[in-house]
C-alpha positions as CSV (number, residue, x, y, z in Angstrom):
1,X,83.2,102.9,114.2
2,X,84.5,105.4,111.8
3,X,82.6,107.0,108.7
4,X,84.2,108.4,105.8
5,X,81.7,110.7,103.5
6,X,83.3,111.7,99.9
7,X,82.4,114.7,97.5
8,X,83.7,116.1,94.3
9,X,82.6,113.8,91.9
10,X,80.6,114.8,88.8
11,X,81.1,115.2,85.1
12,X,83.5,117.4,83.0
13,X,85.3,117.2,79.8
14,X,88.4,115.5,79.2
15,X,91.3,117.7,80.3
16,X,89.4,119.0,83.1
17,X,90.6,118.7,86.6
18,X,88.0,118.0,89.7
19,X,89.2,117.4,93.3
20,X,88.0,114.8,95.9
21,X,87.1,115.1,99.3
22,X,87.3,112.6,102.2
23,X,86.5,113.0,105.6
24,X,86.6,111.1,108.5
25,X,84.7,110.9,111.9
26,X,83.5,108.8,114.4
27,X,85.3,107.2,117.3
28,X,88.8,107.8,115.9
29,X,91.9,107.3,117.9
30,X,94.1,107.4,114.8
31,X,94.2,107.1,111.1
32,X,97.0,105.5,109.3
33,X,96.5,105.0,105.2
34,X,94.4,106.9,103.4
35,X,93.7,107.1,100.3
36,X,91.4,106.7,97.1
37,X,90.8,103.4,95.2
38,X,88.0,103.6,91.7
39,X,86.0,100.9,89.9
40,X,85.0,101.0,86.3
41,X,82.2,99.2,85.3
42,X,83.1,95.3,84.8
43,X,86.6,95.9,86.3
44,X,88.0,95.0,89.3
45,X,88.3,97.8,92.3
46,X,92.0,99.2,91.7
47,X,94.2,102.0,94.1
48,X,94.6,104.8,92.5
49,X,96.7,107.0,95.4
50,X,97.1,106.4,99.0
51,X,99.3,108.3,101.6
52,X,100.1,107.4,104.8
53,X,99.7,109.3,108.2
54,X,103.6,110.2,107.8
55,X,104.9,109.7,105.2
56,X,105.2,109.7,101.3
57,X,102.6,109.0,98.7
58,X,102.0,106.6,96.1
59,X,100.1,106.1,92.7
60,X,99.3,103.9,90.7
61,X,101.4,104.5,86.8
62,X,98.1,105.4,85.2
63,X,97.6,108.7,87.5
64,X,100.8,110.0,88.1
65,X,101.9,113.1,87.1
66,X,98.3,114.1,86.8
67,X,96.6,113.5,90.1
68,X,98.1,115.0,93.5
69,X,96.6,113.0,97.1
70,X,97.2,115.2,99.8
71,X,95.7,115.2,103.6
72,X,95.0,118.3,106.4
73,X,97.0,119.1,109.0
74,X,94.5,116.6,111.9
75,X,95.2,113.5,109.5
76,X,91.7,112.4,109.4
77,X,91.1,114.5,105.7
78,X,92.5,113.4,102.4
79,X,92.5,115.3,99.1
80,X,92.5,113.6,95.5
81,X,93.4,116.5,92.7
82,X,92.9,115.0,89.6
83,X,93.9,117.0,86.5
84,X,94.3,116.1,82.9
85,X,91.3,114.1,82.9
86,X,90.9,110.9,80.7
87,X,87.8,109.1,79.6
88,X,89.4,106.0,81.0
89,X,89.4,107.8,84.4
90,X,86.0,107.2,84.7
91,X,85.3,105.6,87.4
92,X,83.7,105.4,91.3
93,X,86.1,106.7,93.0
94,X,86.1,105.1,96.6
95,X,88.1,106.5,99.7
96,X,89.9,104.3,102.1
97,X,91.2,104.6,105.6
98,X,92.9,102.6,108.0
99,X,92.1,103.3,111.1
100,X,92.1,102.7,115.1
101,X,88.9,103.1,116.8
102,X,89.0,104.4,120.6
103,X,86.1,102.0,121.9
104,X,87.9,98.4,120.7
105,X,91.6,99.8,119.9
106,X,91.1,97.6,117.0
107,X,92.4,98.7,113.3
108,X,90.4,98.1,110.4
109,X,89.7,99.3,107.1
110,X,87.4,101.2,106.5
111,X,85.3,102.7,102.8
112,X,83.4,105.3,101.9
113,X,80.2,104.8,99.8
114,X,81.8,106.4,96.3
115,X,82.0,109.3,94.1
116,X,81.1,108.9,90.3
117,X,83.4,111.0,88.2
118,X,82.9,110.7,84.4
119,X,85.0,112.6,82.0
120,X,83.8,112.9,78.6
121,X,85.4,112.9,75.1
Protein backbone atom coordinates (compact mmCIF):
# COMPACT_ATOMS: atom_id res chain seq x y z
CA UNK A 1 0.00 0.00 0.00
CA UNK A 2 1.19 3.46 -0.30
CA UNK A 3 0.78 6.40 2.38
CA UNK A 4 0.79 9.89 1.58
CA UNK A 5 1.32 12.34 4.88
CA UNK A 6 0.73 16.22 4.03
CA UNK A 7 1.94 19.44 5.99
CA UNK A 8 1.82 23.09 5.58
CA UNK A 9 -1.46 23.92 6.34
CA UNK A 10 -2.42 26.51 8.98
CA UNK A 11 -3.72 30.03 9.07
CA UNK A 12 -2.50 33.43 7.63
CA UNK A 13 -3.99 36.53 6.30
CA UNK A 14 -5.26 37.03 2.97
CA UNK A 15 -2.26 37.75 0.58
CA UNK A 16 -0.17 35.47 2.39
CA UNK A 17 1.48 32.60 0.68
CA UNK A 18 1.93 28.98 2.56
CA UNK A 19 3.36 25.88 0.76
CA UNK A 20 2.17 22.24 0.92
CA UNK A 21 3.90 19.16 1.37
CA UNK A 22 3.18 15.63 0.15
CA UNK A 23 5.09 12.69 0.53
CA UNK A 24 4.88 9.38 -0.45
CA UNK A 25 6.03 5.82 0.90
CA UNK A 26 5.25 2.49 1.13
CA UNK A 27 5.51 -0.36 -1.36
CA UNK A 28 5.94 1.99 -4.42
CA UNK A 29 6.92 0.75 -7.72
CA UNK A 30 5.93 4.05 -9.38
CA UNK A 31 3.85 7.14 -9.05
CA UNK A 32 2.04 8.61 -11.94
CA UNK A 33 -0.45 11.85 -11.00
CA UNK A 34 0.03 13.73 -8.26
CA UNK A 35 -1.46 16.31 -7.09
CA UNK A 36 -3.62 18.39 -4.59
CA UNK A 37 -7.52 18.48 -4.58
CA UNK A 38 -9.51 20.83 -1.38
CA UNK A 39 -13.02 20.79 0.11
CA UNK A 40 -14.79 23.73 1.63
CA UNK A 41 -17.25 23.06 3.99
CA UNK A 42 -20.78 22.06 2.22
CA UNK A 43 -18.97 21.87 -1.22
CA UNK A 44 -18.06 19.22 -3.19
CA UNK A 45 -14.16 17.94 -3.22
CA UNK A 46 -12.63 19.93 -6.27
CA UNK A 47 -8.79 19.59 -8.01
CA UNK A 48 -7.02 22.33 -7.47
CA UNK A 49 -3.39 21.23 -9.36
CA UNK A 50 -2.14 18.02 -10.38
CA UNK A 51 1.16 17.13 -12.38
CA UNK A 52 1.97 14.12 -13.76
CA UNK A 53 5.17 11.93 -13.37
CA UNK A 54 6.45 13.64 -16.81
CA UNK A 55 4.99 15.92 -17.81
CA UNK A 56 3.15 19.40 -17.59
CA UNK A 57 0.85 20.68 -14.89
CA UNK A 58 -2.58 21.73 -14.63
CA UNK A 59 -4.93 24.05 -12.45
CA UNK A 60 -7.97 24.58 -11.95
CA UNK A 61 -8.92 28.72 -13.27
CA UNK A 62 -9.45 29.70 -9.67
CA UNK A 63 -5.60 29.09 -8.69
CA UNK A 64 -3.69 29.85 -11.48
CA UNK A 65 -1.34 32.36 -11.65
CA UNK A 66 -1.17 32.25 -7.89
CA UNK A 67 -0.41 28.66 -6.90
CA UNK A 68 2.82 26.74 -8.41
CA UNK A 69 2.53 22.41 -7.98
CA UNK A 70 5.82 21.17 -8.34
CA UNK A 71 7.51 17.56 -7.47
CA UNK A 72 11.35 16.29 -6.35
CA UNK A 73 13.66 14.90 -8.39
CA UNK A 74 12.51 10.70 -7.07
CA UNK A 75 8.77 11.53 -8.25
CA UNK A 76 7.23 10.38 -5.06
CA UNK A 77 7.20 14.32 -3.53
CA UNK A 78 4.82 17.04 -4.68
CA UNK A 79 4.88 20.76 -3.72
CA UNK A 80 1.64 23.09 -3.64
CA UNK A 81 2.97 27.03 -3.38
CA UNK A 82 0.06 28.92 -2.85
CA UNK A 83 0.46 32.68 -2.93
CA UNK A 84 -1.99 35.47 -3.03
CA UNK A 85 -4.19 33.96 -0.71
CA UNK A 86 -8.04 34.36 -0.74
CA UNK A 87 -10.63 33.77 1.94
CA UNK A 88 -12.32 31.56 -0.63
CA UNK A 89 -9.23 29.41 -0.69
CA UNK A 90 -10.07 28.09 2.46
CA UNK A 91 -10.26 24.86 2.35
CA UNK A 92 -8.85 20.98 3.23
CA UNK A 93 -6.53 20.68 1.10
CA UNK A 94 -6.10 16.89 0.17
CA UNK A 95 -3.13 15.29 -1.79
CA UNK A 96 -3.58 12.69 -4.38
CA UNK A 97 -1.38 10.04 -6.08
CA UNK A 98 -1.73 7.48 -8.50
CA UNK A 99 0.24 4.93 -8.00
CA UNK A 100 1.61 1.25 -8.73
CA UNK A 101 2.32 -0.85 -5.78
CA UNK A 102 5.34 -3.53 -6.04
CA UNK A 103 3.42 -6.39 -4.03
CA UNK A 104 -0.05 -6.53 -6.51
CA UNK A 105 1.40 -4.36 -9.67
CA UNK A 106 -1.93 -2.86 -9.32
CA UNK A 107 -2.64 1.12 -9.81
CA UNK A 108 -4.86 2.91 -7.65
CA UNK A 109 -5.51 6.05 -6.23
CA UNK A 110 -4.48 6.87 -3.45
CA UNK A 111 -5.38 10.22 -0.55
CA UNK A 112 -3.80 11.69 2.11
CA UNK A 113 -5.79 12.54 5.34
CA UNK A 114 -5.82 16.68 4.68
CA UNK A 115 -4.34 19.89 5.50
CA UNK A 116 -6.68 22.78 6.79
CA UNK A 117 -5.56 26.07 5.37
CA UNK A 118 -7.67 29.10 6.29
CA UNK A 119 -6.93 32.50 5.10
CA UNK A 120 -8.43 35.32 6.84
CA UNK A 121 -9.91 38.72 5.80
Amino acid sequence: QVQLVESGGGLVQAGGSLRLSCAASGSILNVGNMGWYRQAPGKQRELVAIVPSGGSPNYADAVKGRFTISRDNAKTTVYLQMNSLKPEDTAVYYCYARSRVTTTLITSDYWGRGTQVTVSS
